[in-house]
PDB file of N, CA, C, O and CB in Angstrom:
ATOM      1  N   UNK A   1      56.449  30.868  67.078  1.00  0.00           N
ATOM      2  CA  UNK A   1      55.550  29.815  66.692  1.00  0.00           C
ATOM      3  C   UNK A   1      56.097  28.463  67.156  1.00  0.00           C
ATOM      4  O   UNK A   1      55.252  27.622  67.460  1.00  0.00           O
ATOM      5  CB  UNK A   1      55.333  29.829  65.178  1.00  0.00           C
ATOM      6  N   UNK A   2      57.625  28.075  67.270  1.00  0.00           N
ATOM      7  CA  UNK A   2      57.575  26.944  67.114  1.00  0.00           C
ATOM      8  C   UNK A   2      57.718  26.937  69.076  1.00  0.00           C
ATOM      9  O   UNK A   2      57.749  25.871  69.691  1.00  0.00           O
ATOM     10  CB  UNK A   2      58.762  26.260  65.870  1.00  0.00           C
ATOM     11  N   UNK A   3      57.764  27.840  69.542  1.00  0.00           N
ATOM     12  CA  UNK A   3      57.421  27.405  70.912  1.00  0.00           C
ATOM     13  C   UNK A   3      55.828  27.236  71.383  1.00  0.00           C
ATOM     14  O   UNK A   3      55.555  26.689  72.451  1.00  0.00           O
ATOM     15  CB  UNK A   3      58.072  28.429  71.807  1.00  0.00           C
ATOM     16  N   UNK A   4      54.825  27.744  70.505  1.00  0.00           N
ATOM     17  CA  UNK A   4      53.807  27.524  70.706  1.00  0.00           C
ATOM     18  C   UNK A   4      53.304  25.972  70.294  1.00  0.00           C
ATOM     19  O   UNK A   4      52.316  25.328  70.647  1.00  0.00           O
ATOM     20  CB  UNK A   4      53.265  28.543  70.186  1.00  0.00           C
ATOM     21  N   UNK A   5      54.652  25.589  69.201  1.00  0.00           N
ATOM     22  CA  UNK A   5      54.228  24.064  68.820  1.00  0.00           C
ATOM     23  C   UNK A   5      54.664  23.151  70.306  1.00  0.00           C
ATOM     24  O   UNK A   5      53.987  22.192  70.676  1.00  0.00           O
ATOM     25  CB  UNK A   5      55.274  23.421  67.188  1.00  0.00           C
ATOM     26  N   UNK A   6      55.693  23.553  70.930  1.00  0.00           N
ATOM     27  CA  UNK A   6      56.188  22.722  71.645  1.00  0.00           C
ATOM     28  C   UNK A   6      55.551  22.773  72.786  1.00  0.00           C
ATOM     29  O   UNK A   6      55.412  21.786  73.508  1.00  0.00           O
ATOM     30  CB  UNK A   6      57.386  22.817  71.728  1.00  0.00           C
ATOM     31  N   UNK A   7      55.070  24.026  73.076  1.00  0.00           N
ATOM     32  CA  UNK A   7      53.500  23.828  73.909  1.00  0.00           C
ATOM     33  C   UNK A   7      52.617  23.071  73.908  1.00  0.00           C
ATOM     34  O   UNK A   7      51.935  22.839  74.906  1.00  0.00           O
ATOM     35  CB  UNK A   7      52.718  24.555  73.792  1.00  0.00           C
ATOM     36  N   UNK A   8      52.450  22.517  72.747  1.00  0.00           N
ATOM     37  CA  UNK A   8      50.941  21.741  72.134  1.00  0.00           C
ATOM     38  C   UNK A   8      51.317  20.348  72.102  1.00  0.00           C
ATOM     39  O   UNK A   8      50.493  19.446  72.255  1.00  0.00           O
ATOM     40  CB  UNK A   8      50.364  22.216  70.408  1.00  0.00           C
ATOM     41  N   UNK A   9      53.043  20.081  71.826  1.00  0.00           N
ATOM     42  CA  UNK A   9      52.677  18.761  72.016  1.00  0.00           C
ATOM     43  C   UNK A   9      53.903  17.971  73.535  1.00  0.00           C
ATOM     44  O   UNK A   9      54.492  16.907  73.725  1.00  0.00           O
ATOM     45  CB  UNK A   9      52.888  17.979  70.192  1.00  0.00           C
ATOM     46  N   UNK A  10      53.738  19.202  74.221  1.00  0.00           N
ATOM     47  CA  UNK A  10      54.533  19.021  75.733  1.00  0.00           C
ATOM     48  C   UNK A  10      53.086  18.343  76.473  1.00  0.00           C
ATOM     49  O   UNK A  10      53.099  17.362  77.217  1.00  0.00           O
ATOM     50  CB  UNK A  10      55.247  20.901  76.659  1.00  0.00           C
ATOM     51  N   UNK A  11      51.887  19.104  76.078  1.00  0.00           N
ATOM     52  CA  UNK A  11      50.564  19.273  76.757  1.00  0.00           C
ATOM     53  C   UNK A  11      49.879  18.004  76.007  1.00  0.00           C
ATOM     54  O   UNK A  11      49.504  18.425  74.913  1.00  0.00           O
ATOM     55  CB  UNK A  11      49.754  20.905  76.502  1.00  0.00           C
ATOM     56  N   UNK A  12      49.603  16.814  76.120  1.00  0.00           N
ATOM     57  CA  UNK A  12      48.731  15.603  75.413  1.00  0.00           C
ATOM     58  C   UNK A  12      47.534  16.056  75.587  1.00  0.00           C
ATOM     59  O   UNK A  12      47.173  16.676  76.588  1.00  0.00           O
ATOM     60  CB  UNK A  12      48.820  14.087  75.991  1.00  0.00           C
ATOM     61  N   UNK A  13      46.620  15.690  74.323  1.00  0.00           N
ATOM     62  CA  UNK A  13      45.723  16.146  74.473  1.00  0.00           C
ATOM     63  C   UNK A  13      44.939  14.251  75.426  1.00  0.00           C
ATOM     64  O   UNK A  13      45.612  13.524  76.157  1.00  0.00           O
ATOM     65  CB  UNK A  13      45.219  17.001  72.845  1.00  0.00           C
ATOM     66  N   UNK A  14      43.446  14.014  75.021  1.00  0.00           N
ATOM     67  CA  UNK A  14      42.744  12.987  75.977  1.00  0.00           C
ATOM     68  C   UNK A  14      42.530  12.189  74.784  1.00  0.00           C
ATOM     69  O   UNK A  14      42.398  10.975  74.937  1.00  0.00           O
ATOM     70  CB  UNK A  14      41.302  13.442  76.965  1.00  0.00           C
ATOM     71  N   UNK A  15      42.462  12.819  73.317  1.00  0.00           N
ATOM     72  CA  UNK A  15      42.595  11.629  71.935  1.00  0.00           C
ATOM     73  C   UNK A  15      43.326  12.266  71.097  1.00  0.00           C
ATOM     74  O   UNK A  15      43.643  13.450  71.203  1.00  0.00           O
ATOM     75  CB  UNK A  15      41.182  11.132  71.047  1.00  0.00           C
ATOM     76  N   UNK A  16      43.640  11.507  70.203  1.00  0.00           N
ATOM     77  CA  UNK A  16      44.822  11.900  69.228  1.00  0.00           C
ATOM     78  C   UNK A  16      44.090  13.028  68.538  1.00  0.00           C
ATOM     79  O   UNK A  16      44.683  14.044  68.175  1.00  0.00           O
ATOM     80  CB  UNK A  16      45.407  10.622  68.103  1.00  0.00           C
ATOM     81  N   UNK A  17      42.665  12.819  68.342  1.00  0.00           N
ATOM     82  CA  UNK A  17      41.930  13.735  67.282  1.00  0.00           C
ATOM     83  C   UNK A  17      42.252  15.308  67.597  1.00  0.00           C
ATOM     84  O   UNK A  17      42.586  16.216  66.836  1.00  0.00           O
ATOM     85  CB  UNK A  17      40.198  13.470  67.356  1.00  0.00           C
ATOM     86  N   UNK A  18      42.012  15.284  69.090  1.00  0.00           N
ATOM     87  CA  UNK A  18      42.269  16.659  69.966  1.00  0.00           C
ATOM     88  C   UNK A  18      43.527  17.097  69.614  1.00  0.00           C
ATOM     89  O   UNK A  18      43.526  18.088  68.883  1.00  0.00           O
ATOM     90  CB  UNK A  18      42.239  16.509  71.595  1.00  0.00           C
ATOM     91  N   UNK A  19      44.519  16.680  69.900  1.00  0.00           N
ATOM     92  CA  UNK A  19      46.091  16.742  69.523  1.00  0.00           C
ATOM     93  C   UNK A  19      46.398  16.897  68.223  1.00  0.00           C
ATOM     94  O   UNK A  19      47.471  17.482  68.074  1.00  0.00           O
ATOM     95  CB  UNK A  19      46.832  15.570  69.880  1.00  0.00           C
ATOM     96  N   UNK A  20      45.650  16.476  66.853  1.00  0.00           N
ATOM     97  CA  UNK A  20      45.717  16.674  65.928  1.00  0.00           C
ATOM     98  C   UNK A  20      45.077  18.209  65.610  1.00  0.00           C
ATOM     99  O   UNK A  20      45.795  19.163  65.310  1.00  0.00           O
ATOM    100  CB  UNK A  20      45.311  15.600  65.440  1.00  0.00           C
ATOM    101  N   UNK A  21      44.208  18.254  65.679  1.00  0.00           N
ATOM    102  CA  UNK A  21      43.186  19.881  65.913  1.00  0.00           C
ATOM    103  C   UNK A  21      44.556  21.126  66.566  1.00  0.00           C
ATOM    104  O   UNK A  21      45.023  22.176  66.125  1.00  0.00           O
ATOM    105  CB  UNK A  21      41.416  19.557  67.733  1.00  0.00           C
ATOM    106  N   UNK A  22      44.788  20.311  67.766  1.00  0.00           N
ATOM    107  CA  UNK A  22      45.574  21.316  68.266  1.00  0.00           C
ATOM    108  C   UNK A  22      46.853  21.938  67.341  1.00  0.00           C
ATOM    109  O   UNK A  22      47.194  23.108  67.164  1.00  0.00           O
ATOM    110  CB  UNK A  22      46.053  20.754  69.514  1.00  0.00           C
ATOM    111  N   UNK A  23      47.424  20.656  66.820  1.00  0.00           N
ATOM    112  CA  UNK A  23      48.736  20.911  66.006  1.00  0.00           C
ATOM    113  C   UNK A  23      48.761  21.848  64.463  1.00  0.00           C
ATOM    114  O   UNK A  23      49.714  22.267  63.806  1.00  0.00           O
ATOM    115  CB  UNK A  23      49.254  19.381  65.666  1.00  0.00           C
ATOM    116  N   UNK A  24      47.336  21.943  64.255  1.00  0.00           N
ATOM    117  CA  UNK A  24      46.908  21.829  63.086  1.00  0.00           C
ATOM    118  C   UNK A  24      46.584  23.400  63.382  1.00  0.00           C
ATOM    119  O   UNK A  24      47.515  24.078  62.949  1.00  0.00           O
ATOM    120  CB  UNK A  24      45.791  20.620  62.674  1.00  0.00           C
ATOM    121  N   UNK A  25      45.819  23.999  63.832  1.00  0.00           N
ATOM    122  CA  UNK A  25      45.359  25.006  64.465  1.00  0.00           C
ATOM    123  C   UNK A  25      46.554  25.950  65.191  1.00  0.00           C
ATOM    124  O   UNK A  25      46.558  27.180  65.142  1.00  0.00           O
ATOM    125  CB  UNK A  25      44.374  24.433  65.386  1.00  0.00           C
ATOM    126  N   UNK A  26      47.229  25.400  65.648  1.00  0.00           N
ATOM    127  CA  UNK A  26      48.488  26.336  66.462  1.00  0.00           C
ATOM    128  C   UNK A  26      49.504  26.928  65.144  1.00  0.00           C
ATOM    129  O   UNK A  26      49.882  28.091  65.005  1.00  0.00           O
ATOM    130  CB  UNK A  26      49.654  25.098  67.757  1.00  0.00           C
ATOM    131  N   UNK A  27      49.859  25.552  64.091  1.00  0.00           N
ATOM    132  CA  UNK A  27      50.686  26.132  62.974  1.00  0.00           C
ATOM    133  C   UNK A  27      49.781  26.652  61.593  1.00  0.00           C
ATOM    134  O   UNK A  27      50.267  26.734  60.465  1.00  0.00           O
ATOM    135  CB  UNK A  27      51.774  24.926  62.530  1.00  0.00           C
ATOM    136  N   UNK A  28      48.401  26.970  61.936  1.00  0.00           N
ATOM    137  CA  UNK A  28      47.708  27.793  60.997  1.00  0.00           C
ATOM    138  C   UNK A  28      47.561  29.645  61.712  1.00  0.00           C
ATOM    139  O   UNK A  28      47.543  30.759  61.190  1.00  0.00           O
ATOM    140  CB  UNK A  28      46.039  26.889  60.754  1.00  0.00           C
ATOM    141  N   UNK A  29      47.503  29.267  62.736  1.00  0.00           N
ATOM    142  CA  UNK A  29      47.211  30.483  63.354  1.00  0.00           C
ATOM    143  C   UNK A  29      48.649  31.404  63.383  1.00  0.00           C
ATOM    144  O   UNK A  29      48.790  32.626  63.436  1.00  0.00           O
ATOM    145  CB  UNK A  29      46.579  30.152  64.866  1.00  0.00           C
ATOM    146  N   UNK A  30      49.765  30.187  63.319  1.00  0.00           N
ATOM    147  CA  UNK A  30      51.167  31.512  63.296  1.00  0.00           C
ATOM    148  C   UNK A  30      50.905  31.653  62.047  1.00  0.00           C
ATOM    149  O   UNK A  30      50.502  32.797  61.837  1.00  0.00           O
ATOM    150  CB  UNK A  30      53.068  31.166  63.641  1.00  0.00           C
ATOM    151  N   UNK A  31      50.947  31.019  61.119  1.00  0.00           N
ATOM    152  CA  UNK A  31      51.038  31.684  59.339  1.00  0.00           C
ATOM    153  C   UNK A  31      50.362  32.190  59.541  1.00  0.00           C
ATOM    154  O   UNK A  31      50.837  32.782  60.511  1.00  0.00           O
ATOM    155  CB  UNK A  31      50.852  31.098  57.931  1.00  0.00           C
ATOM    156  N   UNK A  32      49.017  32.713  59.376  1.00  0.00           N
ATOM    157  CA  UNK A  32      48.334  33.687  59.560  1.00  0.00           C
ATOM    158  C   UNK A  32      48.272  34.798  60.209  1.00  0.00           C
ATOM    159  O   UNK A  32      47.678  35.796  59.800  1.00  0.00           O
ATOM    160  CB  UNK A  32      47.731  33.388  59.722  1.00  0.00           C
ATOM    161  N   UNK A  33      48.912  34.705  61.321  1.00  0.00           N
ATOM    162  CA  UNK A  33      49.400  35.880  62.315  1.00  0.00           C
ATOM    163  C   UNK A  33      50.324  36.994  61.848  1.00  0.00           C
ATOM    164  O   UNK A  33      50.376  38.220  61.948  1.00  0.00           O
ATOM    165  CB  UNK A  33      50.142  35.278  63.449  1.00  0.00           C
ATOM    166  N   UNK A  34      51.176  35.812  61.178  1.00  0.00           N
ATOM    167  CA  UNK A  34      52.276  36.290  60.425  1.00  0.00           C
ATOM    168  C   UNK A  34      52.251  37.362  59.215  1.00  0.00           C
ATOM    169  O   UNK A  34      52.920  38.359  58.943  1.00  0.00           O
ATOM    170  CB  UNK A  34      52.781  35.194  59.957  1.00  0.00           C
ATOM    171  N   UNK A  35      51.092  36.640  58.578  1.00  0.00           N
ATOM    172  CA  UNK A  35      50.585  37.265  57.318  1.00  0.00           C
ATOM    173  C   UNK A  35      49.893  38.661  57.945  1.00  0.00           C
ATOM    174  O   UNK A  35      49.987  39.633  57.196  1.00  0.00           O
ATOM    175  CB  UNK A  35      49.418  36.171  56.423  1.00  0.00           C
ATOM    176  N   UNK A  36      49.249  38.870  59.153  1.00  0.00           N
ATOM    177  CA  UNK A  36      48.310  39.970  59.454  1.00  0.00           C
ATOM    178  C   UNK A  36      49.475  41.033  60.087  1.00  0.00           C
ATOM    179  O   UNK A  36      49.412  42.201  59.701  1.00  0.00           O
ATOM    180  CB  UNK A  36      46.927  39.469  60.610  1.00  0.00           C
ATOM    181  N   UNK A  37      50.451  40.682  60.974  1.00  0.00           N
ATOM    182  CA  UNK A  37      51.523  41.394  61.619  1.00  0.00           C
ATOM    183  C   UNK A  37      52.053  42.471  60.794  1.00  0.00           C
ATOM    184  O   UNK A  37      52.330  43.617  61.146  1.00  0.00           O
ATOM    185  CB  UNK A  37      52.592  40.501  61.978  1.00  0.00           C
ATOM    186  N   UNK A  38      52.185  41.764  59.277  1.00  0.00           N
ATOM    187  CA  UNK A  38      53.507  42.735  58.611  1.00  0.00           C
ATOM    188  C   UNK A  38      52.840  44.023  57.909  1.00  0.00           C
ATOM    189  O   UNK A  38      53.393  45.114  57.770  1.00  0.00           O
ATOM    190  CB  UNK A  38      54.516  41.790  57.242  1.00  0.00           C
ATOM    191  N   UNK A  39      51.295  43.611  57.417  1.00  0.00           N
ATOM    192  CA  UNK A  39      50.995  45.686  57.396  1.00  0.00           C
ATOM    193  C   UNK A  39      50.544  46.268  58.837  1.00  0.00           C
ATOM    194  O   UNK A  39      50.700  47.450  59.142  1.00  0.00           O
ATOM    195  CB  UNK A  39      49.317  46.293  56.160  1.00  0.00           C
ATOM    196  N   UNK A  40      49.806  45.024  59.926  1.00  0.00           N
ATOM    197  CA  UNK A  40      49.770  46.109  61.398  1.00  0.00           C
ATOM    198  C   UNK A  40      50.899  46.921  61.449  1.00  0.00           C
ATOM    199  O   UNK A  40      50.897  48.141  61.614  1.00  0.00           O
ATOM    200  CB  UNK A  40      49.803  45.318  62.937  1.00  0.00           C
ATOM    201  N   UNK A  41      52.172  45.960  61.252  1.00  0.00           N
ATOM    202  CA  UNK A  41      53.281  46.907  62.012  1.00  0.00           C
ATOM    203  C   UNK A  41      53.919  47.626  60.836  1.00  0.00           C
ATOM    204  O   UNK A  41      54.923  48.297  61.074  1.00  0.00           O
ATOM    205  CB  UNK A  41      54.533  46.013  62.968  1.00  0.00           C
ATOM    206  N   UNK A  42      53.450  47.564  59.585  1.00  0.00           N
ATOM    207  CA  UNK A  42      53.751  48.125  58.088  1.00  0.00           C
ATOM    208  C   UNK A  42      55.812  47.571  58.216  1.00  0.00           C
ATOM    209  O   UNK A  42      56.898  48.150  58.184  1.00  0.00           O
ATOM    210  CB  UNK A  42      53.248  50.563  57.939  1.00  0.00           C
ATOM    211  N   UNK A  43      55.431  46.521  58.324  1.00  0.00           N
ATOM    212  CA  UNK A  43      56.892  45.865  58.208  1.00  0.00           C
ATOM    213  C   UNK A  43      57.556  45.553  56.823  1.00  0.00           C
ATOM    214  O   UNK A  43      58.705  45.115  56.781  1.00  0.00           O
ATOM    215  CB  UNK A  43      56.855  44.528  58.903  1.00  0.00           C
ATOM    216  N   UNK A  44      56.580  45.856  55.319  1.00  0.00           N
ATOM    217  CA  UNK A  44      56.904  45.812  54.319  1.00  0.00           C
ATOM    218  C   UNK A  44      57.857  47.257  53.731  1.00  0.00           C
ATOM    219  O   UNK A  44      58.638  47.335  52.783  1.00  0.00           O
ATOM    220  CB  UNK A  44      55.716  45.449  53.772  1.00  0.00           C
ATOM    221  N   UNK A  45      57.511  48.068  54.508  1.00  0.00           N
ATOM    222  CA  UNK A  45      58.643  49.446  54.049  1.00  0.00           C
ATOM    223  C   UNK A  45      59.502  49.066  54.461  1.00  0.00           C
ATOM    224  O   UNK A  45      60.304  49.566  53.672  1.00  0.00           O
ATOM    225  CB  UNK A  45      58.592  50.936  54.506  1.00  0.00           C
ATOM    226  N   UNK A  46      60.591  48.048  55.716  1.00  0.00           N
ATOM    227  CA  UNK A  46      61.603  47.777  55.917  1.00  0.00           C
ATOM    228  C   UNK A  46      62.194  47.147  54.419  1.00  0.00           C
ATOM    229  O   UNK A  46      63.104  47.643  53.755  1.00  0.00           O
ATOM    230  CB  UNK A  46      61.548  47.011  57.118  1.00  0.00           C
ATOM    231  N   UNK A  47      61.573  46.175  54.160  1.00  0.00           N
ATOM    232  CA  UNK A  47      62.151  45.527  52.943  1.00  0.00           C
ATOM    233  C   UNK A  47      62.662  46.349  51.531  1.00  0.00           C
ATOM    234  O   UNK A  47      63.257  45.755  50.631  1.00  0.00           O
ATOM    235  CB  UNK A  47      61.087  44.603  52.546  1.00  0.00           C
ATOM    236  N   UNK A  48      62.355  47.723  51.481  1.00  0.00           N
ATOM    237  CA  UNK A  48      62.110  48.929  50.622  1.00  0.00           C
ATOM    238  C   UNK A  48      63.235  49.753  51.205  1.00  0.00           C
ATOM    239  O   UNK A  48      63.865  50.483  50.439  1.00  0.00           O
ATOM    240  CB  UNK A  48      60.541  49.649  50.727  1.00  0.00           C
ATOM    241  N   UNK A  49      63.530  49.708  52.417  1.00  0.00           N
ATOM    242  CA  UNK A  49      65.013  50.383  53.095  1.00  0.00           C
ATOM    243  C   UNK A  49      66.145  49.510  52.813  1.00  0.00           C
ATOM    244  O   UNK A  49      67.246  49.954  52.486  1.00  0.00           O
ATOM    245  CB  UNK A  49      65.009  50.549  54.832  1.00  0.00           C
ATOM    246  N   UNK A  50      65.804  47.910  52.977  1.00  0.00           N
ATOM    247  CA  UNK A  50      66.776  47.219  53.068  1.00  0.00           C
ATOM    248  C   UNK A  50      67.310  47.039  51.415  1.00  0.00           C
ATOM    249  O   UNK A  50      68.530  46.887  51.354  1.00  0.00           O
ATOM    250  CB  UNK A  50      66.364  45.959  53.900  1.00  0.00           C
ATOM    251  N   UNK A  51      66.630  47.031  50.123  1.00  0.00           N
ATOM    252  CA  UNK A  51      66.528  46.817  48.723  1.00  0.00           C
ATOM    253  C   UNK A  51      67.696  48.027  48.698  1.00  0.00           C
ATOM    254  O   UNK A  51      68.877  47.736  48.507  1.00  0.00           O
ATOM    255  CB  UNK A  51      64.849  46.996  47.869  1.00  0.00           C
ATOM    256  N   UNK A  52      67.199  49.584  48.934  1.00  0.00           N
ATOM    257  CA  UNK A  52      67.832  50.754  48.946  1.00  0.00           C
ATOM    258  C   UNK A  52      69.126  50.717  49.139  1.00  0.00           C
ATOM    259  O   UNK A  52      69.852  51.204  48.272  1.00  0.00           O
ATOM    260  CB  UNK A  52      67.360  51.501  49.744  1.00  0.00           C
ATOM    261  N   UNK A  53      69.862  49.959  50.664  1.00  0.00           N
ATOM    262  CA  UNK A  53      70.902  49.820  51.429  1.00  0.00           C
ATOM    263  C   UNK A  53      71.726  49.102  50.418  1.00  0.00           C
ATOM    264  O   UNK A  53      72.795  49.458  49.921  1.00  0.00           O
ATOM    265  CB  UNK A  53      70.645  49.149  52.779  1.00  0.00           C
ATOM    266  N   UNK A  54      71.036  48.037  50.209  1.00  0.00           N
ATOM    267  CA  UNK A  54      72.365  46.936  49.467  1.00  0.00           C
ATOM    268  C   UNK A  54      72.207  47.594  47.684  1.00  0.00           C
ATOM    269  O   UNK A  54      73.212  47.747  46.989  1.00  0.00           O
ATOM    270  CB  UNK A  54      71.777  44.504  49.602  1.00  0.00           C
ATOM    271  N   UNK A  55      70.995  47.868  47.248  1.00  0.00           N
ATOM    272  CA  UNK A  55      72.111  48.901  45.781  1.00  0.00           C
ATOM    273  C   UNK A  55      72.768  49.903  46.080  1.00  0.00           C
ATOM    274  O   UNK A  55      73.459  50.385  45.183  1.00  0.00           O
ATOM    275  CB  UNK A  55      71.354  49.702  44.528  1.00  0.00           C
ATOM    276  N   UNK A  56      72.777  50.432  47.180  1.00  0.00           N
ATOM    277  CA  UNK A  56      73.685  51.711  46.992  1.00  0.00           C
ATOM    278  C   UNK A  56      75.351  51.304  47.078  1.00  0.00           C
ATOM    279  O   UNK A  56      76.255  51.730  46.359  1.00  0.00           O
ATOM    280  CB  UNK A  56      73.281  52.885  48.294  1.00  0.00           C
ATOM    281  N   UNK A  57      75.452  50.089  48.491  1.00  0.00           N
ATOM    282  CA  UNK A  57      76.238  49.390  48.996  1.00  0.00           C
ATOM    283  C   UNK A  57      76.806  48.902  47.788  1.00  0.00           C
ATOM    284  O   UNK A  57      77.972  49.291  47.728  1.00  0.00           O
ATOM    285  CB  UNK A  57      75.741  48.538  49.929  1.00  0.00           C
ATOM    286  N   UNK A  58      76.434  48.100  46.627  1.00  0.00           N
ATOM    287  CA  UNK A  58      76.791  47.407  45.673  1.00  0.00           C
ATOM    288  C   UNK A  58      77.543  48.111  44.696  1.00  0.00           C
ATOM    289  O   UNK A  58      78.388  47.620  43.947  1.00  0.00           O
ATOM    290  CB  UNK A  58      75.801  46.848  45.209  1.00  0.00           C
ATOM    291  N   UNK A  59      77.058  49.689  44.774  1.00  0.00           N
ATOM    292  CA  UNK A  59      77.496  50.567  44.026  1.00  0.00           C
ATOM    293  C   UNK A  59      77.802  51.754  44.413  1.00  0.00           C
ATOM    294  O   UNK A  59      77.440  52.857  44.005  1.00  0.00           O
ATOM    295  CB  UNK A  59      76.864  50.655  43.246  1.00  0.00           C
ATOM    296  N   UNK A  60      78.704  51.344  45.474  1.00  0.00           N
ATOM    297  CA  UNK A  60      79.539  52.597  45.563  1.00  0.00           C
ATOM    298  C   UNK A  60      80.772  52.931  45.089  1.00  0.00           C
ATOM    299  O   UNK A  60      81.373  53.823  45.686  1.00  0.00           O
ATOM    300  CB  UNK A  60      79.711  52.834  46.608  1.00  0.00           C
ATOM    301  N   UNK A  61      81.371  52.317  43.979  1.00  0.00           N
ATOM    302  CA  UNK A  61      81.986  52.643  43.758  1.00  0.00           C
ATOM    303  C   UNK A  61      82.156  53.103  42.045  1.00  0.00           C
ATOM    304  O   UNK A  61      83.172  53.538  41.503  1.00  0.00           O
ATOM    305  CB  UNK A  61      82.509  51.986  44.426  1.00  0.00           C
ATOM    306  N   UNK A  62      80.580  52.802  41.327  1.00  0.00           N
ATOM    307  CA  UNK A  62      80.241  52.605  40.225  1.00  0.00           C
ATOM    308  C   UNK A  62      80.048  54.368  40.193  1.00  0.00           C
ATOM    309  O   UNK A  62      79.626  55.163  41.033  1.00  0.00           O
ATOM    310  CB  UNK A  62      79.016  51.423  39.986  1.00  0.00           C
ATOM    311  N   UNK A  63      80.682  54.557  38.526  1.00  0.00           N
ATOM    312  CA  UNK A  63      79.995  56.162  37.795  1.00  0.00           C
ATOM    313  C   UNK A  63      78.610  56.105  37.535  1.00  0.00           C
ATOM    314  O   UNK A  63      77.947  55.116  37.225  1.00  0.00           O
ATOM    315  CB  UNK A  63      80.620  56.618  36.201  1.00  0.00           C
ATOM    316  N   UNK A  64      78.265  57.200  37.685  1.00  0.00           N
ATOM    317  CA  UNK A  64      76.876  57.545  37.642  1.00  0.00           C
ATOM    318  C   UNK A  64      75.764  56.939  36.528  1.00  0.00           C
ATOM    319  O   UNK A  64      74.551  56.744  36.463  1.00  0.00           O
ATOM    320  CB  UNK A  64      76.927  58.942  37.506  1.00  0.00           C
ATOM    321  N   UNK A  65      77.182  56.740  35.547  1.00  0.00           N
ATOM    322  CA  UNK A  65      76.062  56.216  34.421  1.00  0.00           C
ATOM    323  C   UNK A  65      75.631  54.994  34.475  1.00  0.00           C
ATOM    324  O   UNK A  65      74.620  54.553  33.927  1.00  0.00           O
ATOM    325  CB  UNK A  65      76.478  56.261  33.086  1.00  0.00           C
ATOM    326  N   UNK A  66      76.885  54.059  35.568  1.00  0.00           N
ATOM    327  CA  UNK A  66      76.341  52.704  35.280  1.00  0.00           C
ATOM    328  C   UNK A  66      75.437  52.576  36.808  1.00  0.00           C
ATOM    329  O   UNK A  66      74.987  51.465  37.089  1.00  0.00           O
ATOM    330  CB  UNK A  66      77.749  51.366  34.962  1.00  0.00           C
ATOM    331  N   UNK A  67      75.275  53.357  37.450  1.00  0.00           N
ATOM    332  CA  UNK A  67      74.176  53.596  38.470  1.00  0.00           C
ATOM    333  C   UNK A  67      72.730  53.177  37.358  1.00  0.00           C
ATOM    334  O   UNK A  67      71.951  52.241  37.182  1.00  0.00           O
ATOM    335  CB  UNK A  67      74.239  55.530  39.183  1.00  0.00           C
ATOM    336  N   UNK A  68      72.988  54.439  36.848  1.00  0.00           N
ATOM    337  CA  UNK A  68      71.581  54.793  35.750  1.00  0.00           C
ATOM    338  C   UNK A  68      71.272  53.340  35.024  1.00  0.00           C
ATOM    339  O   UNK A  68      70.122  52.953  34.817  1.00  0.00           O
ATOM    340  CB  UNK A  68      72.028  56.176  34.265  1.00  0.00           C
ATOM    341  N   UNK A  69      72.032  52.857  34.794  1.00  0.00           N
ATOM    342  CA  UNK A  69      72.212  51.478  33.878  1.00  0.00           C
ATOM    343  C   UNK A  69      71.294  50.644  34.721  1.00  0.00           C
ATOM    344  O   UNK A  69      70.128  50.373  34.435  1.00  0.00           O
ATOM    345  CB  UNK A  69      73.934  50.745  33.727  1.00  0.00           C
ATOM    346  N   UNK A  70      72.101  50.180  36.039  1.00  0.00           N
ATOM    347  CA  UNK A  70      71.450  49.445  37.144  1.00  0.00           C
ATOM    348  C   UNK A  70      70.034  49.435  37.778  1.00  0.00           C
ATOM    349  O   UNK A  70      69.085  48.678  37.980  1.00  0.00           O
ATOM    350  CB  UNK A  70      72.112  49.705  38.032  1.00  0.00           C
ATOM    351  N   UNK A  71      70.475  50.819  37.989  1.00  0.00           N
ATOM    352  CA  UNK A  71      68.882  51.294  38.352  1.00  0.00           C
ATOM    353  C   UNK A  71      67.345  50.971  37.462  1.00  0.00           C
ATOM    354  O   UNK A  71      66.249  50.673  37.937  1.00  0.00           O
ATOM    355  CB  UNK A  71      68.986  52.890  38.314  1.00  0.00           C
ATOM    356  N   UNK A  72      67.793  51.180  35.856  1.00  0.00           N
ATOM    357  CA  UNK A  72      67.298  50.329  34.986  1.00  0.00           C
ATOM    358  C   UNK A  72      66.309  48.881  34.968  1.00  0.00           C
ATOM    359  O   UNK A  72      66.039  48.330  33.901  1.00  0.00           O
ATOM    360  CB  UNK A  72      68.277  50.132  34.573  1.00  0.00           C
TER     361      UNK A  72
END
């Protein structure tokens, strides 16, 4: 995104209004892109691997019960 900003204002628009539209429009369209990307590419189960990784990581060295505790 932010090379698409630096696109927009490398490129002048012919009135500020245009240039404003543009700036306005280029950093709505990445948030939004952004927002549509992560179930296309179902990029929210990463975050569900990564949660997994660091409790196990946190507790490897913990007895089972205070697993159970944690897990809690």
């Amino acid at each position: 995104m932010l090379a698409i900003i630096v696109v927009v204002l490398m490129t002048p628009s012919r009135t500020h209004r245009g240039w404003a539209v543009g700036v306005i429009s280029t950093v709505v369209a990445g948030i939004g892109g952004g927002a549509i990307a992560v179930p296309y590419f179902r990029l929210q189960e990463w975050v569900i691997v990564r949660w997994v990784v660091n409790f196990i990581e946190k507790n490897r060295d913990a007895g089972s019960d205070e697993v159970a505790k944690e897990a809690k």
